[in-house]
C-alpha positions in Angstrom: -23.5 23.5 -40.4 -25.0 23.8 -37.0 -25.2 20.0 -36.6 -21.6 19.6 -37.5 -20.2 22.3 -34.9 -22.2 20.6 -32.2 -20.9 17.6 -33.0 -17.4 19.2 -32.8 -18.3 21.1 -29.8 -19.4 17.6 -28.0 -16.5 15.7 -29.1 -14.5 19.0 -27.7 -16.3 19.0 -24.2 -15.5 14.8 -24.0 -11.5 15.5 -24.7 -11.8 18.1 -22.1 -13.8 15.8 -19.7 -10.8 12.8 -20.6 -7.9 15.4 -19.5 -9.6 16.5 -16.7 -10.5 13.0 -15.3 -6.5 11.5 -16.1 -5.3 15.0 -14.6 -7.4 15.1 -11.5 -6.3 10.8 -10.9 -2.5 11.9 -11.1 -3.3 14.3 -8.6 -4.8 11.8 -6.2 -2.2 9.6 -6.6 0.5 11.9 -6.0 -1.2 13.1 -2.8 -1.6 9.5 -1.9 2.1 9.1 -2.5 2.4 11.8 0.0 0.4 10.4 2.5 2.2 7.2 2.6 5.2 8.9 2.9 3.8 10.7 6.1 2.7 7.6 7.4 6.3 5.9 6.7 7.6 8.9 8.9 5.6 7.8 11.8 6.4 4.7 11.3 10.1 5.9 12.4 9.0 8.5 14.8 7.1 6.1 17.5 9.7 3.0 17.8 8.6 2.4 21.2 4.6 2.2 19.8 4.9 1.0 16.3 6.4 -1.2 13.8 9.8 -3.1 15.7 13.0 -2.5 13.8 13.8 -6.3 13.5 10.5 -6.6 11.6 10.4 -3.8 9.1 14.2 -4.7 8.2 13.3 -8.1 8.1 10.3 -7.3 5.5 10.6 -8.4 1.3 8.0 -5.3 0.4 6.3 -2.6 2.1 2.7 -1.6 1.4 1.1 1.2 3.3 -2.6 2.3 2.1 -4.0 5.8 3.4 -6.9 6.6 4.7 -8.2 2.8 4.2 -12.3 2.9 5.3 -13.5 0.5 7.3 -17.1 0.2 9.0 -20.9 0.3 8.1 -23.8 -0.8 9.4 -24.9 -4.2 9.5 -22.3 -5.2 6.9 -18.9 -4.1 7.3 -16.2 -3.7 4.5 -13.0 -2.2 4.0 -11.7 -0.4 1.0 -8.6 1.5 0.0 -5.9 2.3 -2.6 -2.2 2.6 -2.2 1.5 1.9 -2.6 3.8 -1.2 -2.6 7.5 -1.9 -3.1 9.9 -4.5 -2.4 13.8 -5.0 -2.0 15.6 -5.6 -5.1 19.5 -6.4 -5.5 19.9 -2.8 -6.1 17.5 -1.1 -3.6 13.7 -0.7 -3.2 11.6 -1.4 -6.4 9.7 1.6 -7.8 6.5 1.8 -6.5 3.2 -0.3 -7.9 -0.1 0.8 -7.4 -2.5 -1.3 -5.0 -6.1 -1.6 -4.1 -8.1 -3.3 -1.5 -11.1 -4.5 -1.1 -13.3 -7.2 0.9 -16.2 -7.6 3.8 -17.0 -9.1 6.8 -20.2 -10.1 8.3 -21.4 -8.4 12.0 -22.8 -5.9 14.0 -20.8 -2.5 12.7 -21.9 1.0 13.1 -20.1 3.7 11.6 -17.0 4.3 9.7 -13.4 4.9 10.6 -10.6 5.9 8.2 -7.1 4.2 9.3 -3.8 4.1 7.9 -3.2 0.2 6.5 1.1 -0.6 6.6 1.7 -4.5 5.3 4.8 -6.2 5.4 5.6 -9.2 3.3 7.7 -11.2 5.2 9.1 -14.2 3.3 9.0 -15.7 -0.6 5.8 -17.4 -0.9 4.3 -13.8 0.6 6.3 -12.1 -2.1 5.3 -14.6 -5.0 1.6 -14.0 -4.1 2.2 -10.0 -4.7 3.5 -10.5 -8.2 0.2 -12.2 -8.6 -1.3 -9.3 -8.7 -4.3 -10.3 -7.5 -4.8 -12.1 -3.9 -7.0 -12.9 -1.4 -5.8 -12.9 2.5 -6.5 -15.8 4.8 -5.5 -16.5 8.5 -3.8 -19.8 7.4 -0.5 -18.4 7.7 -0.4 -16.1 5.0 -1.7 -13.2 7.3 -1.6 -12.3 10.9 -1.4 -9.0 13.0 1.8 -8.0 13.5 3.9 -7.3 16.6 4.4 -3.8 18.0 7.0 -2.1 19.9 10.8 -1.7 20.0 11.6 -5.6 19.9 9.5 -8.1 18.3 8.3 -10.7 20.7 10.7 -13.6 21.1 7.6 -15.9 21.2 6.5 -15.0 18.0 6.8 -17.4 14.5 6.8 -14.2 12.3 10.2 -15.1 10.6 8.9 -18.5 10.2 5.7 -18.8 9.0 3.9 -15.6 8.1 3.8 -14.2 4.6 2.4 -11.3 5.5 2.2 -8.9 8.5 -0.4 -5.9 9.0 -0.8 -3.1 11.0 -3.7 -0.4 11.6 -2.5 3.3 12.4 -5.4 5.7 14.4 -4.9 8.9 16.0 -1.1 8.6 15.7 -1.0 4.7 17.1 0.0 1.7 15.4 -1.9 -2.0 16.6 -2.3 -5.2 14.8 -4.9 -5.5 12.2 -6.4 -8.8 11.0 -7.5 -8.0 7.3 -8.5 -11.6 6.6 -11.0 -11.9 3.5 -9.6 -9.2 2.0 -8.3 -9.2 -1.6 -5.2 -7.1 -2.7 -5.3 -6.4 -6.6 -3.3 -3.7 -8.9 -4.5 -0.3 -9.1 -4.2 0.1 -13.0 -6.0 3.5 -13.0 -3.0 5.0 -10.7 -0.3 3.2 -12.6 -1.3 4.7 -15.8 -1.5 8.3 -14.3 2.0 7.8 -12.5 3.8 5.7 -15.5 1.7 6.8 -18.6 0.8 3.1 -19.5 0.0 -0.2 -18.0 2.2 -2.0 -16.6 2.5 -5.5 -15.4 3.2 -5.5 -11.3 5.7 -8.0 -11.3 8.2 -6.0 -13.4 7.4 -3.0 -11.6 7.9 -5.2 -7.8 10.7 -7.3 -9.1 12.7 -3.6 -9.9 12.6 -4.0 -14.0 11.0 -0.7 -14.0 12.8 2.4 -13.1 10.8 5.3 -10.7 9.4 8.3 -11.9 10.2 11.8 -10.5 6.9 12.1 -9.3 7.5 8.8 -6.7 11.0 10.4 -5.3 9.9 11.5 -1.8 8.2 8.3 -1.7 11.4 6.3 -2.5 13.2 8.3 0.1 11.6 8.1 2.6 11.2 3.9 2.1 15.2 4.3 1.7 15.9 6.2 5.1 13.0 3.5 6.8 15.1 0.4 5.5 18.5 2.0 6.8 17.6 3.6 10.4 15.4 0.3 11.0 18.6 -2.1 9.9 21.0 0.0 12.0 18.9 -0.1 15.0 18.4 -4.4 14.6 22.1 -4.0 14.6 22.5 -2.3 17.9 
């Protein structure tokens, strides 16, 4: 008898331990949610110092990663999860869960947390999202992006890059290279958002409809995409 109840009792504590873990990831990825959705808003609020209009309403998908870390000592890395969606016929996609991950070789003391925002800027860029799993390289597929009201007239963005990236610190947005770094789907945060795997191109390609728990996200990505193409516009 006593084996049996502490067999039950285990079994009891490891269902508790499984809710707590799946409840305690939906949390995190609703407050990352929310952080994007903050940075997205400063996106908007600093034309003059961040993303330019022509470029964001220009872009195929958005992906913006809070609170990426970047840094160490001797050997530098960057890490991070986060959120991507792209334009559909009918309006933004519901959102698909990314991670990212890679190194780079030098000298590197410390770490910094930054916001990461990536815009894919043309097919090819958009085909190698569905993927699901990519690695960034400075052949053209990736390159820092403009900043400021107007992108620069000398630039080849519209022409050649796939993908644009920027860095946000202390309320500024710059360029970031990111090359070497692989982007991949977050399955963990797509099962505590959407209850079950799903494959990222259905999600990205807008087969999949948003949950209630990704609507200030989807707003906020809305009202982005409009003031940005009325103000190309004008």
């Amino acid at each position: 008898m006593k084996k049996t109840m502490s067999v039950l009792l285990m079994s009891a504590m490891g269902l508790v331990g499984t809710y707590a873990s799946a409840g305690t990831g939906r949390e995190d990825t609703v407050d990352r949610l929310q952080k994007s959705v903050d940075v997205i808003h400063a996106i908007m609020a600093t034309p003059d110092k961040g993303i330019p209009e022509e470029v964001l309403s220009n872009a195929k998908c958005i992906l913006v990663v809070p609170d990426l870390v970047k840094g160490g000592f001797i050997i530098g890395g960057k890490h991070g999860r986060g959120v991507a969606t792209c334009r559909t016929a009918s309006g933004w996609s519901a959102p698909a869960f990314v991670s990212i991950g890679g190194g780079s070789w030098g000298l590197q003391i410390g770490v910094e947390g930054v916001d990461l925002v990536m815009l894919v800027m043309n097919d090819t860029g958009f085909q190698h999202l569905l993927s699901a799993k990519f690695a960034l390289s400075g052949e053209g597929s990736v390159a820092a992006g403009p900043v400021g009201r107007h992108a620069s007239a000398g630039t080849d963005w519209k022409m050649n890059t796939e993908m644009l990236t920027y860095s946000r610190s202390k309320g500024v947005f710059a360029g970031l290279t990111l090359e070497g770094a692989v982007i991949q789907q977050d399955d963990d945060s797509t099962v505590a958002i959407y209850g079950k795997k799903l494959r990222f191109r259905n999600i990205l390609s807008g087969n999949v409809p948003a949950p209630n728990s990704t609507a200030g996200f989807m707003k906020a990505i809305a009202e982005a995409g409009q003031q940005a193409r009325i103000a190309d516009n004008k």
